[in-house]
C-alpha positions as CSV (number, residue, x, y, z in Angstrom):
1,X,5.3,-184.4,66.7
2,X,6.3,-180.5,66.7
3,X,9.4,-181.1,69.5
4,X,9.8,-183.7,67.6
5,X,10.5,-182.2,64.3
6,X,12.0,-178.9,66.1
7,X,14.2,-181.6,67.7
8,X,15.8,-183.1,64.7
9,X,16.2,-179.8,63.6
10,X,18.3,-178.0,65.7
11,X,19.9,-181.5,66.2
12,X,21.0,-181.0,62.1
13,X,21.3,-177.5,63.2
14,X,24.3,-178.1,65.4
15,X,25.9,-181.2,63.7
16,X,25.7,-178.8,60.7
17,X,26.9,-176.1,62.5
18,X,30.1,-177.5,63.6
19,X,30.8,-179.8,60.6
20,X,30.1,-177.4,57.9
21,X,32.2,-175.0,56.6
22,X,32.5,-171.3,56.6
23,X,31.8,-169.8,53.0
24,X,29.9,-166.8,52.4
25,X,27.6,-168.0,49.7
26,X,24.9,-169.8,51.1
27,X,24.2,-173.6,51.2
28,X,20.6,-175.6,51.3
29,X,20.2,-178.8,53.3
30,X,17.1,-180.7,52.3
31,X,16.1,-182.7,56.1
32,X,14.4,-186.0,55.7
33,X,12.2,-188.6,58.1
34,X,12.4,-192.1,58.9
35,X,9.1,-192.5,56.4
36,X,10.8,-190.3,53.9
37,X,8.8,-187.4,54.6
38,X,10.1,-184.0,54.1
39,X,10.5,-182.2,57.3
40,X,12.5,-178.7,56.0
41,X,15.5,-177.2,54.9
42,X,18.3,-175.8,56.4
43,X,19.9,-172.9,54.7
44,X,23.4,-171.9,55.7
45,X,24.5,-168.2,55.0
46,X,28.1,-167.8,57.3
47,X,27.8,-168.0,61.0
48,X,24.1,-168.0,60.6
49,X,21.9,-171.2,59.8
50,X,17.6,-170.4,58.8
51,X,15.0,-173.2,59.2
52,X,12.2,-173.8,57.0
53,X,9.5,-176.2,57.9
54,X,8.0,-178.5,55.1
55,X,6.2,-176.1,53.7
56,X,8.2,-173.5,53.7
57,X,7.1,-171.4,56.9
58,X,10.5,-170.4,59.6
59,X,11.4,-172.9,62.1
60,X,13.9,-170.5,63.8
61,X,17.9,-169.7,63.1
62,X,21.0,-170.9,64.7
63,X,24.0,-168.5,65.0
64,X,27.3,-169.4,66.0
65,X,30.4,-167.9,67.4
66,X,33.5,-169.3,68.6
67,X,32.6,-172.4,70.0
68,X,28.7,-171.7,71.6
69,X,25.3,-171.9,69.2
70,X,22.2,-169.4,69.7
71,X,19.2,-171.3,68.6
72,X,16.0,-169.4,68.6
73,X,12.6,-170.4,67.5
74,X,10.6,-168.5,64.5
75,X,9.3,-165.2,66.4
76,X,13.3,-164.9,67.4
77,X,12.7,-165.9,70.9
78,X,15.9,-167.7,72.9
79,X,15.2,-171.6,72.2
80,X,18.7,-172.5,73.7
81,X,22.2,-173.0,73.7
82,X,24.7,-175.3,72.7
83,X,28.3,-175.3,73.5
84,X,30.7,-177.4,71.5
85,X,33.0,-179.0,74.0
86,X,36.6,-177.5,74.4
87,X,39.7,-180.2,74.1
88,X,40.8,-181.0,77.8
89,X,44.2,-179.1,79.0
90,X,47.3,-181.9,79.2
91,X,50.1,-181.1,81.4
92,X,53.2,-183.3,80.6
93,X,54.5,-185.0,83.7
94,X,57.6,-184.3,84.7
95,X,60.3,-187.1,85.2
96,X,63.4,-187.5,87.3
97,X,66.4,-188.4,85.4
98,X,67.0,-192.2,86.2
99,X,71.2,-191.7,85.9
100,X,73.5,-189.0,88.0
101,X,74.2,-185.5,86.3
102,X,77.1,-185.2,87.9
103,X,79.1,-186.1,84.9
104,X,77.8,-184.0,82.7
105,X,78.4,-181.2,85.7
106,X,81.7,-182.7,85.7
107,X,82.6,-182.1,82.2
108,X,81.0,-178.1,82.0
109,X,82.5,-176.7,85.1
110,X,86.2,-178.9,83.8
111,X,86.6,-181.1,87.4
């Protein structure tokens, strides 16, 4: 039940991370069960999010720069990583002219 809860935590943690945005006063999010149940908060303070279990004890922080998440658990040991995935690199392709240029050559160089 603990990975479970730790879990849907840093599962918030990161759709929160990289949906919310970057203000310097701090923001609470109230996390909820199926049942109901309170399972924590998540309070957001700039690049850095703090988790509190139900009853108020730390869960662990998430801190985020650029594009990667540090999770780490309450005693600030590593949990994890999560990388937000980077847009894929398009190259245009290129595409022979269907006609002759030699008109156009024709009418710069005056033939």
């Amino acid at each position: 039940m603990k990975d479970y809860v730790i879990g849907i935590i840093i599962g918030a943690g990161v759709a929160l991370t990289v949906m919310a945005p970057a203000r310097c006063e701090a923001q609470t999010t109230y996390l909820y069960g199926p049942q109901g149940q309170s399972l924590g908060t998540v309070q957001q303070s700039g690049n850095t999010q703090y988790f509190y279990g139900p009853q108020g004890q730390s869960q662990g922080t998430a801190m985020r720069s650029g594009n990667t998440t540090y999770v780490y658990g309450p005693q600030g040991q590593s949990v994890g990583t999560v990388m937000a995935p980077v847009a894929p690199l398009v190259m245009p392709v290129y595409q022979a002219p269907t006609q002759s240029l030699t008109p156009v050559y024709d009418s710069i160089f005056g033939r």
